[in-house]
Structure formats: structure tokens, C-alpha cells
C-alpha positions in Angstrom: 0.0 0.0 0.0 3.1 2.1 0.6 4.8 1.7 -2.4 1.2 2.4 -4.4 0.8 6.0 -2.5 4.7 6.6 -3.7 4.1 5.6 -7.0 1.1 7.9 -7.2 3.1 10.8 -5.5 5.8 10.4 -8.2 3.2 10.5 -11.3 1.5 13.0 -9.8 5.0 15.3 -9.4 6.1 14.0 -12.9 2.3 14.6 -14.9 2.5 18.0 -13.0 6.4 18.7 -14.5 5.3 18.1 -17.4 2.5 20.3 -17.7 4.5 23.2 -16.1 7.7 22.6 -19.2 4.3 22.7 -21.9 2.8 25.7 -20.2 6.3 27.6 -20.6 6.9 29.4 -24.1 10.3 28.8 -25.6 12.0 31.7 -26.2 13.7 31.8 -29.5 16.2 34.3 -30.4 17.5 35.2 -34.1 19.6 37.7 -35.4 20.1 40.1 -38.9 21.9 42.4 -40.5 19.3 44.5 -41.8 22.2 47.4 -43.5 23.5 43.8 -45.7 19.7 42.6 -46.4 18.7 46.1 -47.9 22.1 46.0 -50.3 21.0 42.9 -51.7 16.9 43.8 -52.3 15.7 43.8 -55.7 15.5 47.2 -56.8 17.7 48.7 -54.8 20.2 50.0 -57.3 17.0 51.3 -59.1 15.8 53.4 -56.2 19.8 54.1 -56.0 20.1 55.5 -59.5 17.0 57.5 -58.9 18.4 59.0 -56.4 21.3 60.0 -57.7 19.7 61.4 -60.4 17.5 63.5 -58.7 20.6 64.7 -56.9 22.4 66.0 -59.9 19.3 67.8 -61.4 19.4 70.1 -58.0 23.3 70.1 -58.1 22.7 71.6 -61.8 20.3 74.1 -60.8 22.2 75.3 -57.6 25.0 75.4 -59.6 23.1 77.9 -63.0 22.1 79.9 -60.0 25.9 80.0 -58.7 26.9 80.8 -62.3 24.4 84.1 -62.4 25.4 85.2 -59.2 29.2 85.6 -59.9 27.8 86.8 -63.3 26.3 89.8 -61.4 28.8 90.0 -59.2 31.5 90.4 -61.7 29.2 93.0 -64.2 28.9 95.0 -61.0 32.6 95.5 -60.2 33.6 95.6 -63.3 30.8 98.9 -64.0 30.6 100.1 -60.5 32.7 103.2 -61.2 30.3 104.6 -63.9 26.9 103.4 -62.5 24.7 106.3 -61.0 23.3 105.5 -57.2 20.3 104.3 -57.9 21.7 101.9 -60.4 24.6 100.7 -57.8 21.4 100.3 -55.2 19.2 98.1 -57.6 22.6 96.0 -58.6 23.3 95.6 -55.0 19.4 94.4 -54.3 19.6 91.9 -57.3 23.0 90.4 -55.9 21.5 90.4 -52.3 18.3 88.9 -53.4 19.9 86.6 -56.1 22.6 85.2 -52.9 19.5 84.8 -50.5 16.9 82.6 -53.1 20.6 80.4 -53.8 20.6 80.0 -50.4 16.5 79.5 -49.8 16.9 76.9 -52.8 19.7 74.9 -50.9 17.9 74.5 -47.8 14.6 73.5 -49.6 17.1 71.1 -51.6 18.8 69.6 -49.0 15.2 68.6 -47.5 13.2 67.8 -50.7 16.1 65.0 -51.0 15.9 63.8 -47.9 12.2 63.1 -48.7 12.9 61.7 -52.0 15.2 59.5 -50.6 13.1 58.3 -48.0 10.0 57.7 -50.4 12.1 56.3 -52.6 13.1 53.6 -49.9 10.3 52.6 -48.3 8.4 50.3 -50.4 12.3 48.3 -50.1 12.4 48.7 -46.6 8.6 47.5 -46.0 9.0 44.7 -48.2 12.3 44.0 -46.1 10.4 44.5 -43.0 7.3 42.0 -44.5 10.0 39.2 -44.6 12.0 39.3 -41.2 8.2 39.2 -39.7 7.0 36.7 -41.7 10.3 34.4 -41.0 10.0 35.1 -37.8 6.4 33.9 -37.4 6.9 30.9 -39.5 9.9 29.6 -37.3 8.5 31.1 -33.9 11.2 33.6 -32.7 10.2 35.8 -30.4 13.1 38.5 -30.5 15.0 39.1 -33.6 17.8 41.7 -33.0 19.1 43.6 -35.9 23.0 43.3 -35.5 23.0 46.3 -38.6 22.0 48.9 -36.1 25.0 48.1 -33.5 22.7 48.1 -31.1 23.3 44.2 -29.9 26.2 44.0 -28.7 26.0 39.8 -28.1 24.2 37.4 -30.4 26.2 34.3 -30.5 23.1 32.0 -29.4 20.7 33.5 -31.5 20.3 32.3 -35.4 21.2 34.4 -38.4 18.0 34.7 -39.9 19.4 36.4 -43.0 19.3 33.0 -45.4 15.8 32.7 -44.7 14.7 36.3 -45.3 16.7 35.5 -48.4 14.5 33.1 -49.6 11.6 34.3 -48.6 12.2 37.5 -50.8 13.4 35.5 -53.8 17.2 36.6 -53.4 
């Protein structure tokens, strides 16, 4: 009778173990470089290319505006001498007004890329984004670190997710 009230003490602990290592979630951990991923998308040198182009249309224009302004610059000196006032003083309000739209027009520039560029990237970067998630369903990680950002500074148990975002884009 002894032994039977053991043995049911000791299925009882182990059925109850059991349940308790089901219950728990296994944490999964993987890993990516997102900065490598993104240089090997489709499309990227596309988006790229645009880019650059886009670029060198407002380098060309900043630099026809440049052009005018030493244009200006150099008509004035070289007439100053036999200008009347009022001439000098509409010459001088050109210049002024001519160096503060170049310098309006870089700002605006400067921005205006910016936003191109980050239009230009984000259907790449959503995509990108799309595939880590659905890898990361599909093989049950819960955390997936993005090594790109230098953020993690330890990832040696955690799995490089990066072949199977891979395939999952087509790359």
C-alpha cells in the first residue's frame, strides 16, 4: 500500500512537471543584419540610380544659380565706377536677393532630398520589414535583433536569420 501512494506521489510530481515545461513558451532568439539585407533587395540599385539622379538635377540648378550670381557680381565691379546711385542700389538688391533665393533653394534642396530619398526607400524597406516578420512567425522567434543597427552587442546563441529572409524575398 506504501509503495502504491509513492508511486502515485511520483506520477503525480512528474504529470505536473510536465505540464509546467508545456505551459512555458520557448523563447527563440534570431539575429540580422538589416544594412547587408537592404544592399542585396531587388530594386535597390533602381531606387539608387534615382536618387542619384534626382541629386544632380538640383546640383545643376544650384549650380546655374551660382553661375548668375558671380555673373552679377562680376558685371557690378567691373561697371561700378560709372553706374549712377540708384543703379549701384538696384545691382546691390539683385545680388543680395539673387545670394538669399541660392541659399532658400539649398535648404529647400537639401530637404526635398531627404524626402525623396526616404519615399524612394520605403516600399524596399517595408518589403524587407514584411519578410524578417513573416520568417520570424513561421519559425517562432520571439526576438529578432538587428545586428546592422549596433545596437546588440552579443548574439552568439541566437540564429542568423538572414538565409531565410533571403528566400523568402526570392534573393
Amino acid at each position: 500500500m506504501k509503495n502504491l501512494v509513492k508511486a502515485l506521489f511520483i506520477l503525480a510530481i512528474i504529470i505536473s512537471s510536465t505540464n509546467l515545461l508545456t505551459a512555458q513558451t520557448v523563447t527563440k532568439f534570431g539575429h540580422i543584419d538589416s544594412n547587408k539585407l537592404i544592399e542585396q533587395m531587388p530594386g535597390r540599385d533602381t531606387v539608387e540610380a534615382r536618387i542619384t539622379k534626382y541629386r544632380m538635377e538640383l546640383q545643376s540648378t544650384i549650380q546655374s544659380m551660382i553661375s548668375e550670381y558671380q555673373t552679377k557680381i562680376q558685371e557690378y565691379q567691373a561697371n561700378a565706377a560709372t553706374m549712377s546711385e540708384i543703379i549701384k542700389q538696384t545691382k546691390e538688391k539683385e545680388i543680395q536677393d539673387l545670394e538669399g533665393r541660392i541659399q532658400q533653394f539649398q535648404q529647400t534642396a537639401d530637404q526635398d532630398l531627404q524626402n525623396y530619398q526616404s519615399q524612394s526607400f520605403t516600399p524596399i524597406l517595408e518589403r524587407a520589414k514584411k519578410a524578417i516578420e513573416d520568417v520570424a512567425n513561421e519559425n517562432e522567434y520571439t526576438y529578432i535583433f538587428d545586428v546592422g543597427t549596433g545596437a546588440l552587442l552579443f548574439y552568439e546563441r541566437g540564429d542568423d536569420i538572414m538565409p531565410l529572409v533571403k528566400k523568402k524575398l526570392g534573393i
